[in-house]
N, CA, C and O atoms as a CHARMM CRD file, in Angstrom:
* protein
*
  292
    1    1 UNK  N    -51.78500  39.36300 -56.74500 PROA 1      0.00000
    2    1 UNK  CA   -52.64600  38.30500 -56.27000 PROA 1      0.00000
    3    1 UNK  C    -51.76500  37.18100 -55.73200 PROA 1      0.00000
    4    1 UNK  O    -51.00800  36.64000 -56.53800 PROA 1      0.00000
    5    2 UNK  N    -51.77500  36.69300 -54.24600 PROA 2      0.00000
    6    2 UNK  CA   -51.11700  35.27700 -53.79900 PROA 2      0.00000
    7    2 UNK  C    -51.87900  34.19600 -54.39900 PROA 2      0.00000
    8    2 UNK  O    -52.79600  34.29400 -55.21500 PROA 2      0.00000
    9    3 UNK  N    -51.38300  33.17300 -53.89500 PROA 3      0.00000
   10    3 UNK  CA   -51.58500  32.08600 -54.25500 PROA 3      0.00000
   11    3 UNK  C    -52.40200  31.73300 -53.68700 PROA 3      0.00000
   12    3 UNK  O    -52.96200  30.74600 -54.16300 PROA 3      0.00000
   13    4 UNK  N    -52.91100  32.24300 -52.48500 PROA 4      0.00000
   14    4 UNK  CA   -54.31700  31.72500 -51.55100 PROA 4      0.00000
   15    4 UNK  C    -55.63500  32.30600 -52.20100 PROA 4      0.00000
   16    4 UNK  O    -56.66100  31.62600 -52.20800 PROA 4      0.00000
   17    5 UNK  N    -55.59000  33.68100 -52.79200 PROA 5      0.00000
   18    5 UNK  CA   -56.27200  33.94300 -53.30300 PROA 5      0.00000
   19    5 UNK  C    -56.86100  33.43900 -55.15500 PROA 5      0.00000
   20    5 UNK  O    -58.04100  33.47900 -55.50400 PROA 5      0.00000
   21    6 UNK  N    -56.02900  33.13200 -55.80300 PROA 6      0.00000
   22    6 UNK  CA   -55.80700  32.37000 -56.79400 PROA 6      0.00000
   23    6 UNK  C    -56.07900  30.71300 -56.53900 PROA 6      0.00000
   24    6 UNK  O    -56.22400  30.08300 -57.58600 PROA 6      0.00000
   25    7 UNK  N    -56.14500  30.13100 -55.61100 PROA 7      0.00000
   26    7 UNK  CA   -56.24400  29.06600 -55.29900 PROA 7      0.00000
   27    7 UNK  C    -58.14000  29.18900 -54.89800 PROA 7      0.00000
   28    7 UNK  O    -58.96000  28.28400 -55.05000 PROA 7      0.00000
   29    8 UNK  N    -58.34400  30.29000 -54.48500 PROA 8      0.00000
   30    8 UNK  CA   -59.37800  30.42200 -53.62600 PROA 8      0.00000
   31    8 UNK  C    -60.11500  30.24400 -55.07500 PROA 8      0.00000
   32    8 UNK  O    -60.70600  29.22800 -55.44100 PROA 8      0.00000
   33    9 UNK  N    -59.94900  31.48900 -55.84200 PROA 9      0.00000
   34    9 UNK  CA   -61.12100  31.83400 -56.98000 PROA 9      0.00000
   35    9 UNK  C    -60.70200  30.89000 -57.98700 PROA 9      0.00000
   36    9 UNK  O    -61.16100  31.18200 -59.09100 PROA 9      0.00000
   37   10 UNK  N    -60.08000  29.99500 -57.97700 PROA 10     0.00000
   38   10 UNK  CA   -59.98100  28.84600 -58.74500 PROA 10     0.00000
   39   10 UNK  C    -61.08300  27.36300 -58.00700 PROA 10     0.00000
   40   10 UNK  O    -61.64200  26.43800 -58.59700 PROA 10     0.00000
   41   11 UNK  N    -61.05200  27.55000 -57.21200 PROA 11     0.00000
   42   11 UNK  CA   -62.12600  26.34800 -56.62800 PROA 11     0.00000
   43   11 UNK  C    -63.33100  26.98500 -56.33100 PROA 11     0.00000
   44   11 UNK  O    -64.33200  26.42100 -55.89000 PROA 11     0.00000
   45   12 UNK  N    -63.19900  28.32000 -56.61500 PROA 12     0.00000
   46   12 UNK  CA   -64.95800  29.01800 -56.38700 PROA 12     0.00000
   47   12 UNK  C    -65.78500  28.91900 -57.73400 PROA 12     0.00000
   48   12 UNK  O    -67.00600  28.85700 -57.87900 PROA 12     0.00000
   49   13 UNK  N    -64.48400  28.92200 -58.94600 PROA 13     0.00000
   50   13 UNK  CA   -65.23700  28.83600 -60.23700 PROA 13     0.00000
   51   13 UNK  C    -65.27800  27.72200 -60.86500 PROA 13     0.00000
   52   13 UNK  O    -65.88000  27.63500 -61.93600 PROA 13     0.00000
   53   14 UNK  N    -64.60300  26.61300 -60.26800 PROA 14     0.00000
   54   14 UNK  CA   -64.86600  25.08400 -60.99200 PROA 14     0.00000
   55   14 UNK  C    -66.04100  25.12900 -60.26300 PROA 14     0.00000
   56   14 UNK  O    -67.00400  25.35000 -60.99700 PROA 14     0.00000
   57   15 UNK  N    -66.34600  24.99200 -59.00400 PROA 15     0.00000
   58   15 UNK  CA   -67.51800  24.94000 -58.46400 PROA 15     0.00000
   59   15 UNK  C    -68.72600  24.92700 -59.27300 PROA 15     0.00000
   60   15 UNK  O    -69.42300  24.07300 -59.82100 PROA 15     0.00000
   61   16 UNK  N    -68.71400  26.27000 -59.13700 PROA 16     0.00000
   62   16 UNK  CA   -69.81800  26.97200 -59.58900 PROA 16     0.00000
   63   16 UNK  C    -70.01200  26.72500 -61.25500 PROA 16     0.00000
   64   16 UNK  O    -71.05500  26.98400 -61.85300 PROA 16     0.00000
   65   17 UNK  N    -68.99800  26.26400 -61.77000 PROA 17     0.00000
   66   17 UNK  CA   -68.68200  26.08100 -63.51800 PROA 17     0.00000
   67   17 UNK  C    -69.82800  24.62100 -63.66500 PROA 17     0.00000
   68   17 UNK  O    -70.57500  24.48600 -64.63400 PROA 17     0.00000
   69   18 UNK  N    -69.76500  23.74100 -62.63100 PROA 18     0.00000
   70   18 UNK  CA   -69.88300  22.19600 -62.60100 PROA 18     0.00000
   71   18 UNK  C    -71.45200  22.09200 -62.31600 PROA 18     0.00000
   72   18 UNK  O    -72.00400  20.99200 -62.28600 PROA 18     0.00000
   73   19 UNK  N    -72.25100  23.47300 -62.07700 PROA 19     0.00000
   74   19 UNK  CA   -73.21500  23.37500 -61.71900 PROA 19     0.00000
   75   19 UNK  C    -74.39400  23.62800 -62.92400 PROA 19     0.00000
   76   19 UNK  O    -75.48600  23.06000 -62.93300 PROA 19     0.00000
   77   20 UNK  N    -73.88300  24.69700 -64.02800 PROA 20     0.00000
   78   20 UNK  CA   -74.31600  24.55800 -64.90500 PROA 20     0.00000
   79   20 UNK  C    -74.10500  23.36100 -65.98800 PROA 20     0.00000
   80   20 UNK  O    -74.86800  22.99500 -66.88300 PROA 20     0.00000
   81   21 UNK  N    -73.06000  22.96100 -65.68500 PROA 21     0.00000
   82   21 UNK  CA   -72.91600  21.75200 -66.98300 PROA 21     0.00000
   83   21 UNK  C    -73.47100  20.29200 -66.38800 PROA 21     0.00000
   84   21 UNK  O    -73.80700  19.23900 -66.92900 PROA 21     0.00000
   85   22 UNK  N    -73.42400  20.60100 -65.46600 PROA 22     0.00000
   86   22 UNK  CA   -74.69700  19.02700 -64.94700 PROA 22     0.00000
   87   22 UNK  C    -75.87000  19.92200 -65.04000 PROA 22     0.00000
   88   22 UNK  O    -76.22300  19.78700 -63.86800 PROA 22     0.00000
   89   23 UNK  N    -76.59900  20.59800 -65.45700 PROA 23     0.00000
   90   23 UNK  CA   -78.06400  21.42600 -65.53800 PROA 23     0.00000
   91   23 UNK  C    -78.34100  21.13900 -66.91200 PROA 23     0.00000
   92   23 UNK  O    -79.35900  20.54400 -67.26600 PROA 23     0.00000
   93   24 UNK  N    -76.99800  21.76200 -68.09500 PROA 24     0.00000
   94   24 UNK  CA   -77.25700  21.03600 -69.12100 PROA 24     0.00000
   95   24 UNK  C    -77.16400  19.65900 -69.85200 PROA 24     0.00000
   96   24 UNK  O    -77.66400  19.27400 -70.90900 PROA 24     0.00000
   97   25 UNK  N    -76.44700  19.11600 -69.04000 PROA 25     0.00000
   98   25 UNK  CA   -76.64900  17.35500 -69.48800 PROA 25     0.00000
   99   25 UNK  C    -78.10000  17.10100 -68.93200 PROA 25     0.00000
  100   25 UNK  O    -78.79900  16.45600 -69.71300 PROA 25     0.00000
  101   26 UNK  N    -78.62300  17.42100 -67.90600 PROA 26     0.00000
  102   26 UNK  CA   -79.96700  17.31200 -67.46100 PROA 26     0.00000
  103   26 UNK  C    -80.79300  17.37400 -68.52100 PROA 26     0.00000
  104   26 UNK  O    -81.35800  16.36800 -68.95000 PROA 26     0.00000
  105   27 UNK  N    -80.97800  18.87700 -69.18200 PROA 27     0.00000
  106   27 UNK  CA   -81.93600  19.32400 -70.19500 PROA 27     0.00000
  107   27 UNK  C    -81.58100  18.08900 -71.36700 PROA 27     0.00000
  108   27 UNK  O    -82.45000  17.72000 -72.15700 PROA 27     0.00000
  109   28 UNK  N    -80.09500  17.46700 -71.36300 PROA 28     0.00000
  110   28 UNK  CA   -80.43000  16.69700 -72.96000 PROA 28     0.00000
  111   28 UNK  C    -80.62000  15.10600 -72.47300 PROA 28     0.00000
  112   28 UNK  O    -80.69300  14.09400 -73.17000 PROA 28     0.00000
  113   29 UNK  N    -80.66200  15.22200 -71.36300 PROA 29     0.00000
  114   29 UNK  CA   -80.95400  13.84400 -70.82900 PROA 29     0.00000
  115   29 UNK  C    -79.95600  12.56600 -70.83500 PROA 29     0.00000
  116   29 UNK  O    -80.18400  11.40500 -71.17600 PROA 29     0.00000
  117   30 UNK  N    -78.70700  13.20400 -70.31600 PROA 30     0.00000
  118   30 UNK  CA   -77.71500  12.67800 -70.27600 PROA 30     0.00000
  119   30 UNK  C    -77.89400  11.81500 -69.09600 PROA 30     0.00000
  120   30 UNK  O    -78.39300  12.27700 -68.06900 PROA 30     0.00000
  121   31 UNK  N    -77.42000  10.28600 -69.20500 PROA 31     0.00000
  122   31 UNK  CA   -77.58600   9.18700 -68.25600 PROA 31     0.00000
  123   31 UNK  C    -76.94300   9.58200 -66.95600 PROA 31     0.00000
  124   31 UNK  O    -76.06500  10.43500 -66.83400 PROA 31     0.00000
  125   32 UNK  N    -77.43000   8.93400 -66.09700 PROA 32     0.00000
  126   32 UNK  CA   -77.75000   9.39400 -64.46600 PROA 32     0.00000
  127   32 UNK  C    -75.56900   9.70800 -63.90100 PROA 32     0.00000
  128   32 UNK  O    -74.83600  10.56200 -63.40100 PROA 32     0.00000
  129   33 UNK  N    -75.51600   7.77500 -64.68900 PROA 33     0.00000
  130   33 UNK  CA   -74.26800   7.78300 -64.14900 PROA 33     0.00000
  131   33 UNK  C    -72.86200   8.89500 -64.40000 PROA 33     0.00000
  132   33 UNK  O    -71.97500   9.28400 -63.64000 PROA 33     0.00000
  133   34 UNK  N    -73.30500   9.26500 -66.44200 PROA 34     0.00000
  134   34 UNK  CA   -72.59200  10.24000 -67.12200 PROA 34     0.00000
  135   34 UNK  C    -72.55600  11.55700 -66.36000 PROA 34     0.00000
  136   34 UNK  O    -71.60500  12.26300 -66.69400 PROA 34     0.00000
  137   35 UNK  N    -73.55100  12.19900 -65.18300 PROA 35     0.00000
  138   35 UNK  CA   -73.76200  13.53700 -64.98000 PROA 35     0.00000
  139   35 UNK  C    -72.03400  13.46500 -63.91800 PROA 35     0.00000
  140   35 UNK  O    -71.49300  14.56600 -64.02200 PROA 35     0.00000
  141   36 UNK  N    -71.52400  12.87800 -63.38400 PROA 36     0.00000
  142   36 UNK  CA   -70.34000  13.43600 -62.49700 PROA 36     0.00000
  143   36 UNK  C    -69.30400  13.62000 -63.44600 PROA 36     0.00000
  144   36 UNK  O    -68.48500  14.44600 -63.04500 PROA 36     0.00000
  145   37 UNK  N    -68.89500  12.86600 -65.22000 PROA 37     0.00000
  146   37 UNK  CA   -68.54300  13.50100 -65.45900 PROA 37     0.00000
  147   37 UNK  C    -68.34100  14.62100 -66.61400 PROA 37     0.00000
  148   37 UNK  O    -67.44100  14.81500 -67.43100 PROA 37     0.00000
  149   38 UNK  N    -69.47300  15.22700 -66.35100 PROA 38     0.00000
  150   38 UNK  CA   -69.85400  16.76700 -67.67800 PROA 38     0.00000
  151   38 UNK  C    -69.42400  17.72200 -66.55300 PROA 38     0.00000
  152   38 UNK  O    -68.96400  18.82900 -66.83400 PROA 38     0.00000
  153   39 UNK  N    -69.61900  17.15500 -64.80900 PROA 39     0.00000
  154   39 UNK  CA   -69.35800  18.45000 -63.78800 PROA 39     0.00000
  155   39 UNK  C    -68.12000  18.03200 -63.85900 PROA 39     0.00000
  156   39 UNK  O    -67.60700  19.12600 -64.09500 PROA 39     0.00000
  157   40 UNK  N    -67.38200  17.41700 -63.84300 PROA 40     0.00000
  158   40 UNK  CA   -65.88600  17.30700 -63.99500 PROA 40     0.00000
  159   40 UNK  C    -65.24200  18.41700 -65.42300 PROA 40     0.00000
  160   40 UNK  O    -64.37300  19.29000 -65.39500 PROA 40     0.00000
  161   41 UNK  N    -66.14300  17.88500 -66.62100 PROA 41     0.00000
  162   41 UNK  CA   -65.33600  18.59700 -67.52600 PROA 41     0.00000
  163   41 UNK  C    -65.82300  19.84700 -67.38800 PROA 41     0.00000
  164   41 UNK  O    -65.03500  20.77300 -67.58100 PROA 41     0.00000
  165   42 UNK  N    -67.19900  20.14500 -67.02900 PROA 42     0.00000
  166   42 UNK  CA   -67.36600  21.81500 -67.04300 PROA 42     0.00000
  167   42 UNK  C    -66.37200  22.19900 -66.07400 PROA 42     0.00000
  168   42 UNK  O    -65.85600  23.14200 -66.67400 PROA 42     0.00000
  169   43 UNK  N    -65.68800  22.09600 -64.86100 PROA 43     0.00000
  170   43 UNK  CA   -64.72300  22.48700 -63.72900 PROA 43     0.00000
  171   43 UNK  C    -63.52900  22.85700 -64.31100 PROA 43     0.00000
  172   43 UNK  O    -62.88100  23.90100 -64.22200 PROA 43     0.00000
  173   44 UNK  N    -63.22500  21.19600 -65.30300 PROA 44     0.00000
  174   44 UNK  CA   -62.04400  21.46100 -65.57700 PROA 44     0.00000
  175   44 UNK  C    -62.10200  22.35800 -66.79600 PROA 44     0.00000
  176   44 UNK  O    -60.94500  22.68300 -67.06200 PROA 44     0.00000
  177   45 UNK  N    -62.92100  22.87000 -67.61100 PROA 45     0.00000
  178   45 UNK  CA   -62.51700  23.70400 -68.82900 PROA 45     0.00000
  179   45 UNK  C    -62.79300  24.91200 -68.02000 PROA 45     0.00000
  180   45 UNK  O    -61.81400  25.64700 -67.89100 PROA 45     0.00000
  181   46 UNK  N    -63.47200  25.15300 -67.66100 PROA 46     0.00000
  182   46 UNK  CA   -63.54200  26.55400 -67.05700 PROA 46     0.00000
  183   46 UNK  C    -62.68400  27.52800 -66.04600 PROA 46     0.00000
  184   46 UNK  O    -62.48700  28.72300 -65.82700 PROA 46     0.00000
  185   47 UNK  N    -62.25900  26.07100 -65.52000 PROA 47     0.00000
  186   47 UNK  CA   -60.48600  26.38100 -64.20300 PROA 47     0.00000
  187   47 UNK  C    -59.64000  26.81200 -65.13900 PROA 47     0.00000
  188   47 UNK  O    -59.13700  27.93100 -65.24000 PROA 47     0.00000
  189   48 UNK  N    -59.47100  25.64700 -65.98600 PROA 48     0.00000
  190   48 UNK  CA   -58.27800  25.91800 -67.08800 PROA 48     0.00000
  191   48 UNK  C    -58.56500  27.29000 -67.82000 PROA 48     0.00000
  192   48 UNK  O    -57.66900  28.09600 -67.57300 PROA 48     0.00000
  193   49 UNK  N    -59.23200  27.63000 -68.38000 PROA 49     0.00000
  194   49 UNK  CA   -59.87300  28.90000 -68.49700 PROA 49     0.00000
  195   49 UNK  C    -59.47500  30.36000 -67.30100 PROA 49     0.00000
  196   49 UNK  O    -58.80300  31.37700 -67.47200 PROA 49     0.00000
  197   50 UNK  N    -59.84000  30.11600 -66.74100 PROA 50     0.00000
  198   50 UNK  CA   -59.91500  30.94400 -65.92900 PROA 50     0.00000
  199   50 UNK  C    -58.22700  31.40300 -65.28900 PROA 50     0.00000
  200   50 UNK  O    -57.85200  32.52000 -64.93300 PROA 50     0.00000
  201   51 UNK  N    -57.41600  30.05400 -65.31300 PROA 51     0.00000
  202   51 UNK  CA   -55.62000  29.78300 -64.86800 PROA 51     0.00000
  203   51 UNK  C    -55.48500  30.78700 -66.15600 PROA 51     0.00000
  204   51 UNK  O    -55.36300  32.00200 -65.99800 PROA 51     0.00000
  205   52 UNK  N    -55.51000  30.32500 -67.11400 PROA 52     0.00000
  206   52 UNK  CA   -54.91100  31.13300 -68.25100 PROA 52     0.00000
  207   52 UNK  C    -55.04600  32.50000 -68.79800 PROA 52     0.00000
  208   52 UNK  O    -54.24900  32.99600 -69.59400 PROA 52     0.00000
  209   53 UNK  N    -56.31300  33.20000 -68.23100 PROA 53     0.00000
  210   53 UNK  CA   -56.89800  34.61100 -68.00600 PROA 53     0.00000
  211   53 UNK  C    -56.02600  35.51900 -66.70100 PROA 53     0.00000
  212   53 UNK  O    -56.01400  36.74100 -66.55000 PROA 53     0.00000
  213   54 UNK  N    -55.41100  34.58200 -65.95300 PROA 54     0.00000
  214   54 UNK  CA   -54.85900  35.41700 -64.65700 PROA 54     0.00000
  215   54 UNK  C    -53.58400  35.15700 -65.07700 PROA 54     0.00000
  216   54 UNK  O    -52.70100  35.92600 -64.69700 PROA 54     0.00000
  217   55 UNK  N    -53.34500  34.37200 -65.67700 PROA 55     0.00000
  218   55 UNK  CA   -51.80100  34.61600 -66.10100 PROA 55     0.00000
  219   55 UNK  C    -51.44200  35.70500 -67.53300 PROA 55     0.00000
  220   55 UNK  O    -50.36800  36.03300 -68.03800 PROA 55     0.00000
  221   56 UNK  N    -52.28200  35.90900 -67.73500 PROA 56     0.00000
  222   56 UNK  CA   -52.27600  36.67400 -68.77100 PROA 56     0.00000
  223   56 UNK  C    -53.06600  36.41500 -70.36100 PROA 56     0.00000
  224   56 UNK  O    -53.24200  37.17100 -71.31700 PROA 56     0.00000
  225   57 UNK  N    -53.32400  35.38800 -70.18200 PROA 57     0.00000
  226   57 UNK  CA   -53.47300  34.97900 -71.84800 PROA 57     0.00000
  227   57 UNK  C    -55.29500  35.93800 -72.22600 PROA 57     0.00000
  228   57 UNK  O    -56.26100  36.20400 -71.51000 PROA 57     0.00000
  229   58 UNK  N    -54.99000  36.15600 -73.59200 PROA 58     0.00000
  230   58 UNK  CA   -56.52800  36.72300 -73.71700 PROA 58     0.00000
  231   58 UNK  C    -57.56700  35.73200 -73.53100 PROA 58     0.00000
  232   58 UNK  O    -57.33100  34.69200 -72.91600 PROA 58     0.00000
  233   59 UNK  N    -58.64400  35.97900 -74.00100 PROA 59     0.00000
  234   59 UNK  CA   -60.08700  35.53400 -73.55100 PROA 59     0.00000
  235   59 UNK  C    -59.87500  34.62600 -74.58100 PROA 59     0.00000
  236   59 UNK  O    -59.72700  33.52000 -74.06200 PROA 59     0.00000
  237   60 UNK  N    -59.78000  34.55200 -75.91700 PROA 60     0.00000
  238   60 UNK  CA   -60.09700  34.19000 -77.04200 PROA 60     0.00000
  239   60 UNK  C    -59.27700  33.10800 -76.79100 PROA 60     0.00000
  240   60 UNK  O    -59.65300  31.94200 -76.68000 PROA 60     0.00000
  241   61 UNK  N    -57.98500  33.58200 -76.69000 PROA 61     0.00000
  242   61 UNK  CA   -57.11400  32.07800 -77.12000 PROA 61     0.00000
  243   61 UNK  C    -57.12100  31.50500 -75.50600 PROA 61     0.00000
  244   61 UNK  O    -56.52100  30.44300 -75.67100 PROA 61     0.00000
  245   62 UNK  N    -57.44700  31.57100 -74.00800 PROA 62     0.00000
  246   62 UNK  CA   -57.74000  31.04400 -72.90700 PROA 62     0.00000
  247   62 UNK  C    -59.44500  30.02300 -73.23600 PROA 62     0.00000
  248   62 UNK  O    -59.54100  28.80000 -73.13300 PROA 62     0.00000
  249   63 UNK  N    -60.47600  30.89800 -73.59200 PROA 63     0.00000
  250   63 UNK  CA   -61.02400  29.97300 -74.44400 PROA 63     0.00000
  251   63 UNK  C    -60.67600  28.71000 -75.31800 PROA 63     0.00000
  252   63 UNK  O    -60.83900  27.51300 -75.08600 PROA 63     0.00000
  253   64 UNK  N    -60.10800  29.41400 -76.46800 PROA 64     0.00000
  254   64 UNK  CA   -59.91800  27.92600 -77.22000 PROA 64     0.00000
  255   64 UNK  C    -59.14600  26.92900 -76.43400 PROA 64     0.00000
  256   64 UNK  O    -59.30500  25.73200 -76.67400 PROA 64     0.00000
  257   65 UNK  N    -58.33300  27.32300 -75.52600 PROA 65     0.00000
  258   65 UNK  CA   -56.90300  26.14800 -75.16000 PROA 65     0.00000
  259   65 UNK  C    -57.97300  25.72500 -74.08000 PROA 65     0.00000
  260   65 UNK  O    -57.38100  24.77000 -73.57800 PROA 65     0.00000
  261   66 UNK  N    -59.18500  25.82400 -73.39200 PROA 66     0.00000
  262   66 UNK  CA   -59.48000  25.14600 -72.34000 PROA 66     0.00000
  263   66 UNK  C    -60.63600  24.38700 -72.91800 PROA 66     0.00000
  264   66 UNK  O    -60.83100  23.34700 -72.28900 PROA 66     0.00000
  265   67 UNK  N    -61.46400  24.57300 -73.91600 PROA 67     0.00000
  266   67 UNK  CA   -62.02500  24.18400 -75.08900 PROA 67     0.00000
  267   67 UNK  C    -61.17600  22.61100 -75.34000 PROA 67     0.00000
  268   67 UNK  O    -61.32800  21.45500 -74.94600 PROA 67     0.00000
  269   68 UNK  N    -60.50100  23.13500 -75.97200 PROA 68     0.00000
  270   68 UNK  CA   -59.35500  21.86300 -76.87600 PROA 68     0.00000
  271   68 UNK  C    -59.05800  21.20500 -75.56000 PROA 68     0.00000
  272   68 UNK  O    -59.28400  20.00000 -75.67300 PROA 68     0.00000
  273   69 UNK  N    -58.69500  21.47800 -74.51500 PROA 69     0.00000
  274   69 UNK  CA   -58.23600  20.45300 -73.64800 PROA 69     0.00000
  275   69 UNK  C    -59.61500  19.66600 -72.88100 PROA 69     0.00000
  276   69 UNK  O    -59.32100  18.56000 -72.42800 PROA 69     0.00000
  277   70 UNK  N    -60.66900  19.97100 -72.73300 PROA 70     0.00000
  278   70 UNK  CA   -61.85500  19.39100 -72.84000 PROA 70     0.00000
  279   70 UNK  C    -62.10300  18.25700 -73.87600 PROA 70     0.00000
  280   70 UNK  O    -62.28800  17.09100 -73.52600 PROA 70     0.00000
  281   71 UNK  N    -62.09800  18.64100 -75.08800 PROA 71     0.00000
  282   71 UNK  CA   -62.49800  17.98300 -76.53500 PROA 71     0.00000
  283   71 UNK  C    -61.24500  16.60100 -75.66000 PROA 71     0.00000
  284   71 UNK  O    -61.72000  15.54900 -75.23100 PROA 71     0.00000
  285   72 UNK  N    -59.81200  16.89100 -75.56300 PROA 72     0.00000
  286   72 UNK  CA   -59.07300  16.10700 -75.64800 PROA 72     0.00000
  287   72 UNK  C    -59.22300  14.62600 -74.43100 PROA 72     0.00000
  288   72 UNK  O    -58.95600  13.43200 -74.57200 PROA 72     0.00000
  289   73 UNK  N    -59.83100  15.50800 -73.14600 PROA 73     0.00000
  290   73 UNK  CA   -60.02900  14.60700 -72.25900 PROA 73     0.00000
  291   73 UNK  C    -61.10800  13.60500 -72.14400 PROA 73     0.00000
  292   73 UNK  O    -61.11800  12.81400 -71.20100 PROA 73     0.00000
């Protein structure tokens, strides 16, 4: 895999990551201004996620480390 392609399916899945997590701040009625950033952190845990699955790491621990770096931000 290049880097164009890795670059590619890395901005196809924050995308698309940012769309459900502003859907669920919606359902709990998270304030208007808060919704840009739950699509920020859904992007960024799920990129980070997703970086660490193509480099190799398993599901479980690519999970937790994009998890924890969420919690942290």
């Amino acid at each position: 895999m290049n880097i164009f392609d890795l670059t590619l399916g890395l901005l196809n899945d924050m995308f698309f990551a940012a769309i459900p997590a502003v859907g669920f701040a919606l359902v709990f009625n998270v304030p208007q201004r808060a919704l840009i950033y739950c699509a920020v952190g859904g992007a960024i845990g799920h990129g980070s996620r997703y970086l660490m699955m193509q480099f190799g790491v398993p599901i479980e621990w690519a999970t937790f480390f994009a998890a924890t770096l969420v919690g942290l931000i």
